[in-house]
HTML snippet that shows the backbone in 3Dmol.js (N, CA, C, O; Angstrom):
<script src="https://3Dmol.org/build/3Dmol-min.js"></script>
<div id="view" style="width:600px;height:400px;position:relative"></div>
<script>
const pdb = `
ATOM      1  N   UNK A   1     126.337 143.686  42.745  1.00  0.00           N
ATOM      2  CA  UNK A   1     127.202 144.050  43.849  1.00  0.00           C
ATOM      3  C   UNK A   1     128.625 144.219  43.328  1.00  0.00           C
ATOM      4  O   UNK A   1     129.306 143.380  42.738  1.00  0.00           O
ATOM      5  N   UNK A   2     129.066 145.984  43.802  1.00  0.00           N
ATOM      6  CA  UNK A   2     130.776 145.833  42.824  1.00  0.00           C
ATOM      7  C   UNK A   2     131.810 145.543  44.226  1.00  0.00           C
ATOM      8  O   UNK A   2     133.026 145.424  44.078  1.00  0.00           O
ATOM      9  N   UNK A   3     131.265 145.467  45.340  1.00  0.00           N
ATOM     10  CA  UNK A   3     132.004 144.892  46.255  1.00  0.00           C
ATOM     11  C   UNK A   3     131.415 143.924  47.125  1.00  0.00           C
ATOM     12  O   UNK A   3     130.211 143.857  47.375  1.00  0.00           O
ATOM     13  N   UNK A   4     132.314 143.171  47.581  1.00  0.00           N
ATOM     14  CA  UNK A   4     132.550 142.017  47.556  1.00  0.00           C
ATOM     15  C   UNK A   4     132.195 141.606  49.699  1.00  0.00           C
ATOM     16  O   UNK A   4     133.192 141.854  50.377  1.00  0.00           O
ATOM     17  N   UNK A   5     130.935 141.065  50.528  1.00  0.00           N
ATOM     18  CA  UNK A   5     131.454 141.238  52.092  1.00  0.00           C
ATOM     19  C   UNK A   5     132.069 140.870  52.371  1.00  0.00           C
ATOM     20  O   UNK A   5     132.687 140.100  51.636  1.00  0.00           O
ATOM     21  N   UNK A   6     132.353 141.025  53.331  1.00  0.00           N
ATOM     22  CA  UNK A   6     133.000 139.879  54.368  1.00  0.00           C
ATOM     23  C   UNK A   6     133.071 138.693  54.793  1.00  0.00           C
ATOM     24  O   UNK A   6     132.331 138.223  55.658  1.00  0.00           O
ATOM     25  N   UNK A   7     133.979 138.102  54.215  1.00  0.00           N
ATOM     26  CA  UNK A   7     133.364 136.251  54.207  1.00  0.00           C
ATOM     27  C   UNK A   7     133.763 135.880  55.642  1.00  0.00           C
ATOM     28  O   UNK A   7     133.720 134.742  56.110  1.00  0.00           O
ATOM     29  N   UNK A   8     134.106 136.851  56.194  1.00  0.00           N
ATOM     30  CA  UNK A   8     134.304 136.342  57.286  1.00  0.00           C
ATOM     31  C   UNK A   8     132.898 137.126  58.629  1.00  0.00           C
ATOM     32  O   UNK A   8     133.223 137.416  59.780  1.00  0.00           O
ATOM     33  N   UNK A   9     131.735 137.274  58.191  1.00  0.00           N
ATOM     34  CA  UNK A   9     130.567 137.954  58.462  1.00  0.00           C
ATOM     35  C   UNK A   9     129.615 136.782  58.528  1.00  0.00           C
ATOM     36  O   UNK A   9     128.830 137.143  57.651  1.00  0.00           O
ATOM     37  N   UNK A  10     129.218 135.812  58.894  1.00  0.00           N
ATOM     38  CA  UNK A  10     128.380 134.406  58.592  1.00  0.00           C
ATOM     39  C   UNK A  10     126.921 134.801  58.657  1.00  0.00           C
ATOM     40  O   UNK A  10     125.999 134.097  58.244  1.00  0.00           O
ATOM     41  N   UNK A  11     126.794 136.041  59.238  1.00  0.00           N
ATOM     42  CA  UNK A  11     125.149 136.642  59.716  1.00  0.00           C
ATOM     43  C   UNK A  11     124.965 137.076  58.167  1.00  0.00           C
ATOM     44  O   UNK A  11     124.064 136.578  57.492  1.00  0.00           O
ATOM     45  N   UNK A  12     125.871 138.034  57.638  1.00  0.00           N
ATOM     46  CA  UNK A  12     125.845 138.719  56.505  1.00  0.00           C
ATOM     47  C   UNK A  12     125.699 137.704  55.663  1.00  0.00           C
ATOM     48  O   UNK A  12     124.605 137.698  55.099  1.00  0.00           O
ATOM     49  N   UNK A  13     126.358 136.924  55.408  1.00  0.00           N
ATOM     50  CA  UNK A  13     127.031 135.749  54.575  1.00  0.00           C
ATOM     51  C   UNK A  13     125.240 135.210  54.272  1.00  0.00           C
ATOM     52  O   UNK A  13     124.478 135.232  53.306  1.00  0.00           O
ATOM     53  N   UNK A  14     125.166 134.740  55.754  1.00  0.00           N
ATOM     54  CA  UNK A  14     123.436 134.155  55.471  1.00  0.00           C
ATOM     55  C   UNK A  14     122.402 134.981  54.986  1.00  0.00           C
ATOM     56  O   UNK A  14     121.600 134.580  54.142  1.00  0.00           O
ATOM     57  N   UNK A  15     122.372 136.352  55.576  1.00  0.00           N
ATOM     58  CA  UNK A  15     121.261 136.997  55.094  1.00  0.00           C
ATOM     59  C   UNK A  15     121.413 137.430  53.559  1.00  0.00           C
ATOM     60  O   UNK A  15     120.435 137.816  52.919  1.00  0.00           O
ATOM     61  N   UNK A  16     123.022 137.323  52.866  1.00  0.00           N
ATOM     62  CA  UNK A  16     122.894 137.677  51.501  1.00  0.00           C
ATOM     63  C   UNK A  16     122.477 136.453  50.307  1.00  0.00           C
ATOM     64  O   UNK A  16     122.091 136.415  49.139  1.00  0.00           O
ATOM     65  N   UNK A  17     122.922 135.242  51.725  1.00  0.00           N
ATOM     66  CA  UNK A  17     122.202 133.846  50.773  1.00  0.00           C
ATOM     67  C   UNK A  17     120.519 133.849  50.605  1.00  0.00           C
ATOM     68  O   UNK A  17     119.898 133.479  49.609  1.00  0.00           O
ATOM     69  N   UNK A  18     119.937 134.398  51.928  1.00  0.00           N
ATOM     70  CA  UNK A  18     118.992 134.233  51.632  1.00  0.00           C
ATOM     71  C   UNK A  18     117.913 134.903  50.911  1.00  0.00           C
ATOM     72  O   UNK A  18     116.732 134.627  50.705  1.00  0.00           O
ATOM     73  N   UNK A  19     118.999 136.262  50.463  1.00  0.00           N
ATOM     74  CA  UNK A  19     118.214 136.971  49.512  1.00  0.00           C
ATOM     75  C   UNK A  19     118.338 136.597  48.060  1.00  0.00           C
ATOM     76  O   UNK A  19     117.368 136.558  47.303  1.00  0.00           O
ATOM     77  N   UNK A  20     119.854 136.262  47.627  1.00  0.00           N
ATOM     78  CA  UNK A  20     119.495 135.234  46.474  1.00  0.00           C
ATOM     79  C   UNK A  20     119.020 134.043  46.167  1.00  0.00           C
ATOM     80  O   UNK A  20     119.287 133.493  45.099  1.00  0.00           O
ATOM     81  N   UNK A  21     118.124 133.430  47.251  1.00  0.00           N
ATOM     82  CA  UNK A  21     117.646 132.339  46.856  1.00  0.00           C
ATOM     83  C   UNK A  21     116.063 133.092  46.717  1.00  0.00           C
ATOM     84  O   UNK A  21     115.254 132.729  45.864  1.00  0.00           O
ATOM     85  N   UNK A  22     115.852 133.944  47.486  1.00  0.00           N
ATOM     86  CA  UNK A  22     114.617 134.466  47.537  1.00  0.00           C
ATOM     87  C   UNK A  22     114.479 135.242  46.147  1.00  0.00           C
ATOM     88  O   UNK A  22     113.344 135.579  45.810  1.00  0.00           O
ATOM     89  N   UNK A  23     115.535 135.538  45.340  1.00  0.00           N
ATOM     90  CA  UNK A  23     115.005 136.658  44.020  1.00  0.00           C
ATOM     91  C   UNK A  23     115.515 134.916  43.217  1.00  0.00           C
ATOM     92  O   UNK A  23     115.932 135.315  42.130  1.00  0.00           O
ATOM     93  N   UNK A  24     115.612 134.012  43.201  1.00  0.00           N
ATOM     94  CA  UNK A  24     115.246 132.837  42.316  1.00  0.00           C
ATOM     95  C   UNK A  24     114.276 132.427  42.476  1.00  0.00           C
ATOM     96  O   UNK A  24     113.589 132.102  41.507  1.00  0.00           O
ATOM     97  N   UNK A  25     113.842 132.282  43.721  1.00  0.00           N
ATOM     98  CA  UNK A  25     112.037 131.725  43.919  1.00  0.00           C
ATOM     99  C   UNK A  25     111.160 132.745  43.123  1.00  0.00           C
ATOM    100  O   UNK A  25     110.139 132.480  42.488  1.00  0.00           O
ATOM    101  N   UNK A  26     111.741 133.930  43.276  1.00  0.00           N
ATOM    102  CA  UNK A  26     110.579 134.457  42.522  1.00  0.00           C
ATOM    103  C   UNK A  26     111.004 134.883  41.412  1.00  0.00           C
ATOM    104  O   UNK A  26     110.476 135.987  41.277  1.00  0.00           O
ATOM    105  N   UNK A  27     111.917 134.581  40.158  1.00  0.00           N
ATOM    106  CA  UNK A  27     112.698 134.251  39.311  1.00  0.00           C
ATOM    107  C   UNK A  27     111.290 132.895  38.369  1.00  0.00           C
ATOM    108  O   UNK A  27     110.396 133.021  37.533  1.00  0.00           O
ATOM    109  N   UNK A  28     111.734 132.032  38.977  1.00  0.00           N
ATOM    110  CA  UNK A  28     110.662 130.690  39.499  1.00  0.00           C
ATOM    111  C   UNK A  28     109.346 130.673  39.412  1.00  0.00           C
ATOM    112  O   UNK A  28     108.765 129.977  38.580  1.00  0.00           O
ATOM    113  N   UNK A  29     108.722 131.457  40.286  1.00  0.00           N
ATOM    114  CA  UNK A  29     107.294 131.727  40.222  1.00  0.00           C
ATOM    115  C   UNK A  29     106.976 132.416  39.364  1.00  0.00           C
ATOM    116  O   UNK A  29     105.803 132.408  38.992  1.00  0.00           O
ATOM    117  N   UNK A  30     108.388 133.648  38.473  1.00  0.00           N
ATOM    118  CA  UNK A  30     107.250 134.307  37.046  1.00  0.00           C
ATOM    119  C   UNK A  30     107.615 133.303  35.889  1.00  0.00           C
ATOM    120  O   UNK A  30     107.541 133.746  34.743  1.00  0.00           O
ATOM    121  N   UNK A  31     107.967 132.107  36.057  1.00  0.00           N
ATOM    122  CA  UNK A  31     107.834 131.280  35.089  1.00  0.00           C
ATOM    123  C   UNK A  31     106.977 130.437  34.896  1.00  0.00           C
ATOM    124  O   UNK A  31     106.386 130.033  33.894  1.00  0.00           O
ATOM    125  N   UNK A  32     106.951 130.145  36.193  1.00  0.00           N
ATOM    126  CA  UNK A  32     105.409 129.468  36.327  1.00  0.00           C
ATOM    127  C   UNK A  32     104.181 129.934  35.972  1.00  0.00           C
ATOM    128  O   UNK A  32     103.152 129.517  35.440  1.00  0.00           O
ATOM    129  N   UNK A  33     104.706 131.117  36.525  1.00  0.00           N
ATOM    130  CA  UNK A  33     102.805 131.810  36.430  1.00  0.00           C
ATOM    131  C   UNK A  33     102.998 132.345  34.177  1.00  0.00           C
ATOM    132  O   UNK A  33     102.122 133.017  33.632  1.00  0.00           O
ATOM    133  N   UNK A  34     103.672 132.069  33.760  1.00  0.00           N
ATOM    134  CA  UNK A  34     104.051 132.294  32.552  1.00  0.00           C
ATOM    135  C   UNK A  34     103.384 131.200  32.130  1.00  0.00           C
ATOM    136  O   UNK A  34     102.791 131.343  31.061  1.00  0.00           O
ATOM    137  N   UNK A  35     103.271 129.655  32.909  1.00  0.00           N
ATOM    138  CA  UNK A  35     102.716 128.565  31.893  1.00  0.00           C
ATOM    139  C   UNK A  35     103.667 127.194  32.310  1.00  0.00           C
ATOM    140  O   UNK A  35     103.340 126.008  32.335  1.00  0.00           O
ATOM    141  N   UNK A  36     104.655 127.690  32.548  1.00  0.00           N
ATOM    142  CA  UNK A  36     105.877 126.166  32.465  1.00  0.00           C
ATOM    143  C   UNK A  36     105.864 125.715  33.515  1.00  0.00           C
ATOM    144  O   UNK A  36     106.164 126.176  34.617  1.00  0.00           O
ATOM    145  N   UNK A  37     105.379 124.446  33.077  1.00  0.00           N
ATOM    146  CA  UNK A  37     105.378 123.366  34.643  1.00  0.00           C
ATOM    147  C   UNK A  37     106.658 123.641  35.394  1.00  0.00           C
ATOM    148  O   UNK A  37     107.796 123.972  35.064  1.00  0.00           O
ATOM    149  N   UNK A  38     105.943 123.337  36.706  1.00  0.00           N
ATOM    150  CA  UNK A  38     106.998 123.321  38.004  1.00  0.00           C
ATOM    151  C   UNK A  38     108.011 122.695  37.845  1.00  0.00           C
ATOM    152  O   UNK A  38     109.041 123.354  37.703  1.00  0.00           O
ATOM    153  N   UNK A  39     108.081 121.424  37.816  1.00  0.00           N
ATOM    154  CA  UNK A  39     108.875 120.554  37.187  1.00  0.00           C
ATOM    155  C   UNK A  39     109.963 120.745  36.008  1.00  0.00           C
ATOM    156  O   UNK A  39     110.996 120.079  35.947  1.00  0.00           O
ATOM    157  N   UNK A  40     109.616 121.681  35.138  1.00  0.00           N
ATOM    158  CA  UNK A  40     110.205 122.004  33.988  1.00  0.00           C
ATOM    159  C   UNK A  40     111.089 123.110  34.778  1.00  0.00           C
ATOM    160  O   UNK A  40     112.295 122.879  34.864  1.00  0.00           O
ATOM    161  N   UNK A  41     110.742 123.913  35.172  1.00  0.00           N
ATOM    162  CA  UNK A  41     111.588 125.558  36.122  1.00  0.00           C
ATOM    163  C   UNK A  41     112.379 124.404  36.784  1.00  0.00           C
ATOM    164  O   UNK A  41     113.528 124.352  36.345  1.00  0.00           O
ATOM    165  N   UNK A  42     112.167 123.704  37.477  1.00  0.00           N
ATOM    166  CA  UNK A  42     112.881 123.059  38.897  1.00  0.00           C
ATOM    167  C   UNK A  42     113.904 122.135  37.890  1.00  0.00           C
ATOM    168  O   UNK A  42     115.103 122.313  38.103  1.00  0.00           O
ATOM    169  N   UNK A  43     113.584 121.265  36.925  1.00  0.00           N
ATOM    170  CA  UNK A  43     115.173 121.187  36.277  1.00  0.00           C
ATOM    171  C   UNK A  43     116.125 121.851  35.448  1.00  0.00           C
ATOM    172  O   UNK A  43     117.184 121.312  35.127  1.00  0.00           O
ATOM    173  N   UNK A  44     115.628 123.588  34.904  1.00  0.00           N
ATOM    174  CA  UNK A  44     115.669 124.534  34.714  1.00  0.00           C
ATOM    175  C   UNK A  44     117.153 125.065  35.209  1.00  0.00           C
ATOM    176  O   UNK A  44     118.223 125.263  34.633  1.00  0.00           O
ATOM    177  N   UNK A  45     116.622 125.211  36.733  1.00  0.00           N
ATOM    178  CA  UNK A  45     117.266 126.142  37.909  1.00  0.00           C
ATOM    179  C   UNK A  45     118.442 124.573  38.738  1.00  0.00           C
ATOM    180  O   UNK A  45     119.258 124.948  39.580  1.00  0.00           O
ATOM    181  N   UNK A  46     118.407 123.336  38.481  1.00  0.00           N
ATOM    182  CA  UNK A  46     118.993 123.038  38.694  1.00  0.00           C
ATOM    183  C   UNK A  46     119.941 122.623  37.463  1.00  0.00           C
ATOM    184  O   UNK A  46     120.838 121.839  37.772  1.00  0.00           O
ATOM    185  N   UNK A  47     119.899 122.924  36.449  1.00  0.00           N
ATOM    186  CA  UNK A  47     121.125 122.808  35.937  1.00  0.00           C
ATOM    187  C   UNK A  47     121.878 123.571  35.482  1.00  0.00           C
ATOM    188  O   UNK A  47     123.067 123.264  35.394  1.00  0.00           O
ATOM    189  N   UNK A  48     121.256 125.198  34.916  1.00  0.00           N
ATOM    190  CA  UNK A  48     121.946 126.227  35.380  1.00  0.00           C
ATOM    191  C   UNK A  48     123.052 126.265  37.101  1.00  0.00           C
ATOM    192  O   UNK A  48     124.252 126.500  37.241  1.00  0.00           O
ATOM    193  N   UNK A  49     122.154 125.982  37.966  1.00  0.00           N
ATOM    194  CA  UNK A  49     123.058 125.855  38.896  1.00  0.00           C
ATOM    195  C   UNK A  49     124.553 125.174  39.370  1.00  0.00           C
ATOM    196  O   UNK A  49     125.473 125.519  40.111  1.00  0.00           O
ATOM    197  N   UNK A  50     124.170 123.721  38.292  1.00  0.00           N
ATOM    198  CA  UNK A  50     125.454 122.865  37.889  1.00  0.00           C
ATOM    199  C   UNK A  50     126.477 123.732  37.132  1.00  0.00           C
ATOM    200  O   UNK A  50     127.677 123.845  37.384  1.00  0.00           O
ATOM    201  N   UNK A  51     125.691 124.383  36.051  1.00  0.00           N
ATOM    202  CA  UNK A  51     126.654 125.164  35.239  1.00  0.00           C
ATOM    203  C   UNK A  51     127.388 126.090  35.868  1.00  0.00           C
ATOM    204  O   UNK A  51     128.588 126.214  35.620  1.00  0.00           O
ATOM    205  N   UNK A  52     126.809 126.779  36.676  1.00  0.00           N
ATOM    206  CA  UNK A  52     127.354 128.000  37.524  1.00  0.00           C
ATOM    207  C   UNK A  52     128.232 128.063  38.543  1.00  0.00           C
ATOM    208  O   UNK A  52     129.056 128.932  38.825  1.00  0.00           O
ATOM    209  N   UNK A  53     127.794 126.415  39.383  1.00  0.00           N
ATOM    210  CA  UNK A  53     128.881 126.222  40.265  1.00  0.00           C
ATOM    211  C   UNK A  53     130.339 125.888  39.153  1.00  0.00           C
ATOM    212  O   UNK A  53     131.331 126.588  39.359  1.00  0.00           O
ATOM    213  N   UNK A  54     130.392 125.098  38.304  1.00  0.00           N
ATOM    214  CA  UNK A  54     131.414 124.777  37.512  1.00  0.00           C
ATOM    215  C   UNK A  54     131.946 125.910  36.942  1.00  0.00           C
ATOM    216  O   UNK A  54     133.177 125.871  36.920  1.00  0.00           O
ATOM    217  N   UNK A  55     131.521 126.782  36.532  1.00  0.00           N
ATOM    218  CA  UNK A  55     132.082 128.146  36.460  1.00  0.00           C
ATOM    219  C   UNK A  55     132.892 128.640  37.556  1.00  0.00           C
ATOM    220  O   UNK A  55     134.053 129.042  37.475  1.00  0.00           O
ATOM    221  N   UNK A  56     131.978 128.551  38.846  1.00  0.00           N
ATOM    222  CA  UNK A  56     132.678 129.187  39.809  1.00  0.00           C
ATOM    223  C   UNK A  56     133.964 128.647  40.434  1.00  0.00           C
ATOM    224  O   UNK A  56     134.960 129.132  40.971  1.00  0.00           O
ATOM    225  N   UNK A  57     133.514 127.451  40.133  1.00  0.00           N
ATOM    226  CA  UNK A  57     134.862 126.572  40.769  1.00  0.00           C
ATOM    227  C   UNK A  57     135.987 126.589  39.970  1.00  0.00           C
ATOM    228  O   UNK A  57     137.123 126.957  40.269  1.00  0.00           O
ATOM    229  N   UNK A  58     135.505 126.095  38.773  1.00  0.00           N
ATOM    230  CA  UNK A  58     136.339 126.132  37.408  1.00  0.00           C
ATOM    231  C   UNK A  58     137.021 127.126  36.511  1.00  0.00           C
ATOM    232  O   UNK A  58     138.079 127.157  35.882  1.00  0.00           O
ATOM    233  N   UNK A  59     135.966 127.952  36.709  1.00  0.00           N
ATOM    234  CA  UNK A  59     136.103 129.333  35.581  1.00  0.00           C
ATOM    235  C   UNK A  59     135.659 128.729  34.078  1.00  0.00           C
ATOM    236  O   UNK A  59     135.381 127.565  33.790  1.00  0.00           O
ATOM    237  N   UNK A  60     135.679 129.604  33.445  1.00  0.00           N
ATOM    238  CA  UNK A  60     135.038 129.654  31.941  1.00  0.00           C
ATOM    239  C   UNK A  60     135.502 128.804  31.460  1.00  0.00           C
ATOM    240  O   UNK A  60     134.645 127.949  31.234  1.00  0.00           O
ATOM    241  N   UNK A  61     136.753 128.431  31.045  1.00  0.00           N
ATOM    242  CA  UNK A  61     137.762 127.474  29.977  1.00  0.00           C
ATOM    243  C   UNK A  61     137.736 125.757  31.011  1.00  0.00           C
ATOM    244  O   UNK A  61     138.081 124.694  30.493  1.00  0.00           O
ATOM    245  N   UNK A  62     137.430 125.834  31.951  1.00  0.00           N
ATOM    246  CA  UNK A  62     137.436 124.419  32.618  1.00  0.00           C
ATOM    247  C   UNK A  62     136.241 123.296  33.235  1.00  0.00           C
ATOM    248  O   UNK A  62     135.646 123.543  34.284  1.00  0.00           O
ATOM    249  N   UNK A  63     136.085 122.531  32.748  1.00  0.00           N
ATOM    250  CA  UNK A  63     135.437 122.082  34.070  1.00  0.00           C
ATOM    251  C   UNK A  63     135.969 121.094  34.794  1.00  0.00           C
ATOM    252  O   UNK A  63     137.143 120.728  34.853  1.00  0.00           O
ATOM    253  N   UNK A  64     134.603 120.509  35.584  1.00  0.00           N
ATOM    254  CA  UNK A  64     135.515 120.001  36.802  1.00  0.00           C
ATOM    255  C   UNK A  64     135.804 118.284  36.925  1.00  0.00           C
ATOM    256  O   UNK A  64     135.184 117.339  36.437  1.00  0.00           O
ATOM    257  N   UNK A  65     136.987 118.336  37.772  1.00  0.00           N
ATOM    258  CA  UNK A  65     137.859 116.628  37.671  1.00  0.00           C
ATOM    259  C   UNK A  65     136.238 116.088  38.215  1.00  0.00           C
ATOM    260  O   UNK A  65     135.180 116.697  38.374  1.00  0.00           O
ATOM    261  N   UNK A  66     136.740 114.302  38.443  1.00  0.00           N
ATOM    262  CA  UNK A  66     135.619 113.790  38.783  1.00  0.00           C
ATOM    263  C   UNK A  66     135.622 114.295  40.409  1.00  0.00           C
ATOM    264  O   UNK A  66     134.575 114.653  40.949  1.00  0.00           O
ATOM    265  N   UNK A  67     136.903 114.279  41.111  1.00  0.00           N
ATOM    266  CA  UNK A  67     136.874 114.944  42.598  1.00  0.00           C
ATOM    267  C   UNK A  67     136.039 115.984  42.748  1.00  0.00           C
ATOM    268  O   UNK A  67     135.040 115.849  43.453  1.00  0.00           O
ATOM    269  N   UNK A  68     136.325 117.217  42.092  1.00  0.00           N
ATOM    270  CA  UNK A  68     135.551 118.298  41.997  1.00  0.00           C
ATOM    271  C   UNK A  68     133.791 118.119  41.946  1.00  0.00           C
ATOM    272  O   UNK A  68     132.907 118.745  42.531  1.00  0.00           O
ATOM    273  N   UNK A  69     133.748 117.176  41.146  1.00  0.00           N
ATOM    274  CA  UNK A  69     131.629 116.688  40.660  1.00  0.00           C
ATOM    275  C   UNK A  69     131.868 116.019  42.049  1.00  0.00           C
ATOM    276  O   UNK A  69     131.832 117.021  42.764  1.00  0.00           O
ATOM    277  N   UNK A  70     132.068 115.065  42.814  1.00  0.00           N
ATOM    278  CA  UNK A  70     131.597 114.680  43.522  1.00  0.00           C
ATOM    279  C   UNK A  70     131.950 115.543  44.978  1.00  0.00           C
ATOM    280  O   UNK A  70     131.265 115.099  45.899  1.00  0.00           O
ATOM    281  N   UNK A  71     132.670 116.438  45.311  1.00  0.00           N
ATOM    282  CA  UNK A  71     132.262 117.270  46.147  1.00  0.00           C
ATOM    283  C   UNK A  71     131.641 118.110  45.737  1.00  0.00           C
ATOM    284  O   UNK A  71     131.474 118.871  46.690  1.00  0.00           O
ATOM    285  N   UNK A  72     131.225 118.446  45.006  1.00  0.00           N
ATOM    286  CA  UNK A  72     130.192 119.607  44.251  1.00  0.00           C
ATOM    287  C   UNK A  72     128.775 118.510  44.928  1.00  0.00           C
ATOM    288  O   UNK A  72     128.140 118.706  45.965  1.00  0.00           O
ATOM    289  N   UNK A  73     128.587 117.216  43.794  1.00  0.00           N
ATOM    290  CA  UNK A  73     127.166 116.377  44.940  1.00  0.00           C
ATOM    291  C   UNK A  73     127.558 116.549  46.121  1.00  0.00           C
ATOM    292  O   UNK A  73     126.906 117.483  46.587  1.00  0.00           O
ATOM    293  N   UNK A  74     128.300 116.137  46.886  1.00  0.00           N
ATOM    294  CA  UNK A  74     128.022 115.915  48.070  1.00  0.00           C
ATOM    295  C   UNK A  74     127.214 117.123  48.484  1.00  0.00           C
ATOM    296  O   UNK A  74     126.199 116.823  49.112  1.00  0.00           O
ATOM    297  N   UNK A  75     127.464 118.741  48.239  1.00  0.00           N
ATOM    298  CA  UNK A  75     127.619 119.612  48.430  1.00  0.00           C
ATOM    299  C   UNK A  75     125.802 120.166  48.529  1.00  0.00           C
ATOM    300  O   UNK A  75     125.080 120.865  49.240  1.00  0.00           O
ATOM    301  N   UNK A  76     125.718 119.143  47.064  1.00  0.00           N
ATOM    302  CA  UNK A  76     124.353 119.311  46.776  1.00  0.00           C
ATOM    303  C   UNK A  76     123.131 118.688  47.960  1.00  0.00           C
ATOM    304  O   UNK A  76     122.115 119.143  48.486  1.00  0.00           O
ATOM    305  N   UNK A  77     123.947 117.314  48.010  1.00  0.00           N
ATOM    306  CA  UNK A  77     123.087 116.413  49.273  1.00  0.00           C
ATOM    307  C   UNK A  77     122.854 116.982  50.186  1.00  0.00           C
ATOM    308  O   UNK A  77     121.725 116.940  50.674  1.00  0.00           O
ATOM    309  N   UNK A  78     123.942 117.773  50.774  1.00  0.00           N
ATOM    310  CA  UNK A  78     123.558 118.218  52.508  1.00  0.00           C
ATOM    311  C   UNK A  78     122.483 119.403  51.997  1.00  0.00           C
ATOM    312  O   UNK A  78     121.278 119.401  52.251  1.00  0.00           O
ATOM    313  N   UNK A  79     123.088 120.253  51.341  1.00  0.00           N
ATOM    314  CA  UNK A  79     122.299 121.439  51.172  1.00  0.00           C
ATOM    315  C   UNK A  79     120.900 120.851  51.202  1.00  0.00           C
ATOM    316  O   UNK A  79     120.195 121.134  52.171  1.00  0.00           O
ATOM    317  N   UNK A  80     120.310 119.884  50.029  1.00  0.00           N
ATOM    318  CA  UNK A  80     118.524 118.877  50.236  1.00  0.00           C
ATOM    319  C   UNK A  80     118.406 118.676  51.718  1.00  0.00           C
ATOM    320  O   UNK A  80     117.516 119.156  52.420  1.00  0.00           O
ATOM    321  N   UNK A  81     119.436 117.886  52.137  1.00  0.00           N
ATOM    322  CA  UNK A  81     118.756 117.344  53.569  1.00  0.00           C
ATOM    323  C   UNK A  81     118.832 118.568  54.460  1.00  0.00           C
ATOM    324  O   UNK A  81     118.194 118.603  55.512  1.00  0.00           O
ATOM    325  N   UNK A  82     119.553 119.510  54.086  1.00  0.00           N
ATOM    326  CA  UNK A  82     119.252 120.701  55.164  1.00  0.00           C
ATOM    327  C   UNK A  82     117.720 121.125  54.885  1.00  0.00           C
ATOM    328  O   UNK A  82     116.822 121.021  55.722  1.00  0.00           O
ATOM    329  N   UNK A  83     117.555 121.660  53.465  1.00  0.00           N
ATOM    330  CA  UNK A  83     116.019 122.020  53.404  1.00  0.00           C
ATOM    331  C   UNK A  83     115.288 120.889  53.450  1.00  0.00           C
ATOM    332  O   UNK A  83     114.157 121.160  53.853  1.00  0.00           O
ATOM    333  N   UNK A  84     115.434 119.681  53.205  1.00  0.00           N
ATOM    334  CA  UNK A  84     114.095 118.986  53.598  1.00  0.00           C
ATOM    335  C   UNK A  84     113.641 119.022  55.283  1.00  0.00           C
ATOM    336  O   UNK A  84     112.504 119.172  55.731  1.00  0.00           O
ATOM    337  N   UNK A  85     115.018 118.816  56.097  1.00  0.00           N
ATOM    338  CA  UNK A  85     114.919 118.808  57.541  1.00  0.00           C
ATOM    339  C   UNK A  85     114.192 120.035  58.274  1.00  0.00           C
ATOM    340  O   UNK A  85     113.467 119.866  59.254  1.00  0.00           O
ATOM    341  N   UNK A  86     114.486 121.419  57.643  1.00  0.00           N
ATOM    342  CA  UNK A  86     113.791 122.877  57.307  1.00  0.00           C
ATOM    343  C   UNK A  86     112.314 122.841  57.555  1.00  0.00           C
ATOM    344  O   UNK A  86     111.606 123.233  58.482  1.00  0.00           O
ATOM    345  N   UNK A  87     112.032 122.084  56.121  1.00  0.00           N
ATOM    346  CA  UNK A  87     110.451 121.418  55.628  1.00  0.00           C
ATOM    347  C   UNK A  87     110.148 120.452  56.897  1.00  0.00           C
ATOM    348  O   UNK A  87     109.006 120.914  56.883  1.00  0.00           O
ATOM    349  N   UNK A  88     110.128 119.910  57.540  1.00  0.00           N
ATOM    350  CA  UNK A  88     109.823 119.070  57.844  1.00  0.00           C
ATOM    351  C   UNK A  88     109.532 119.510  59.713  1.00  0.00           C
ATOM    352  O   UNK A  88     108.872 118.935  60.579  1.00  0.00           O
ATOM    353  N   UNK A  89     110.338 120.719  59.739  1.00  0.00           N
ATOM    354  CA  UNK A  89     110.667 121.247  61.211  1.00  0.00           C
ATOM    355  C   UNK A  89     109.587 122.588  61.164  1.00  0.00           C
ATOM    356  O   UNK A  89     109.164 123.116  62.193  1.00  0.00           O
ATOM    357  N   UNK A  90     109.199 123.065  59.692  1.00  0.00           N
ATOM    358  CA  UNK A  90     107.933 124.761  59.704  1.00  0.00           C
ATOM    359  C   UNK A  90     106.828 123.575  59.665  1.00  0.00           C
ATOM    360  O   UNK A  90     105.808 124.230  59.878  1.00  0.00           O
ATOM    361  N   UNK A  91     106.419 122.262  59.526  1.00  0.00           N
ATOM    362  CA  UNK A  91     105.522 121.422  59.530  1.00  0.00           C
ATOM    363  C   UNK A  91     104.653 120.651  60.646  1.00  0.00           C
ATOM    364  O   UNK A  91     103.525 120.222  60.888  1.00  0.00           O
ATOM    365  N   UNK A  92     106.380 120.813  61.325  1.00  0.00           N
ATOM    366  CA  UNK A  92     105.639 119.875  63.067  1.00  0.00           C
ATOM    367  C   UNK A  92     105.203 121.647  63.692  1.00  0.00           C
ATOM    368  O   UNK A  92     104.370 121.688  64.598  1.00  0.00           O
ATOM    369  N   UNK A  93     105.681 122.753  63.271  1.00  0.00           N
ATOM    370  CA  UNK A  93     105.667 123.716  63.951  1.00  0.00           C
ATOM    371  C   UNK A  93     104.224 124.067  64.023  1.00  0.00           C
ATOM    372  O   UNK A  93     103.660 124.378  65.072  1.00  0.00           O
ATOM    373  N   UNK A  94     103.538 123.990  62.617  1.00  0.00           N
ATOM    374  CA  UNK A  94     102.357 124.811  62.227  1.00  0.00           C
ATOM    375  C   UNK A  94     101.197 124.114  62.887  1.00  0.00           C
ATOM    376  O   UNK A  94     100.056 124.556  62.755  1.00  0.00           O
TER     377      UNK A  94
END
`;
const viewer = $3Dmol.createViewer("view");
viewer.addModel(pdb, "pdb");
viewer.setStyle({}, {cartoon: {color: "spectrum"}});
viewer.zoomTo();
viewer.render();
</script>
């Protein structure tokens, strides 16, 4: 993408999150189906992700104070308890 939406668009905002999480799942699944335990991809994709947020926050030459890591976790926590609560809500549904 060479431009950039509207961060002020939250529909957009969501539907472009949920297409990059959707081309990592399946990012994910051709690794799996390659051979490498689940487990192995899943700490894989989460520490690239550490790296990436610290990039983003940081940029290349920095990383981040201890303030920065721990709103970065926190950041991480809600995001889990949002998808576990997710999981747990397509479950009572089905």
């Amino acid at each position: 993408m060479t431009d950039s939406p509207s961060q002020d668009d939250p529909e957009l905002q969501a539907d472009i999150h949920s297409k990059c999480v959707n081309r990592f799942i399946e990012l994910a699944n051709v690794m799996k189906d390659e051979g490498l335990e689940p487990g192995v991809v899943s700490h894989a994709l989460m520490s690239v992700s550490g790296i990436y947020a610290t990039y983003a926050i940081a940029g290349n030459s920095n990383g981040l104070n201890q303030a920065g890591v721990d709103k970065l976790t926190e950041f991480y926590r809600k995001s889990l308890e949002n998808i576990q609560r997710s999981k747990k809500e397509q479950a009572r549904e089905a």
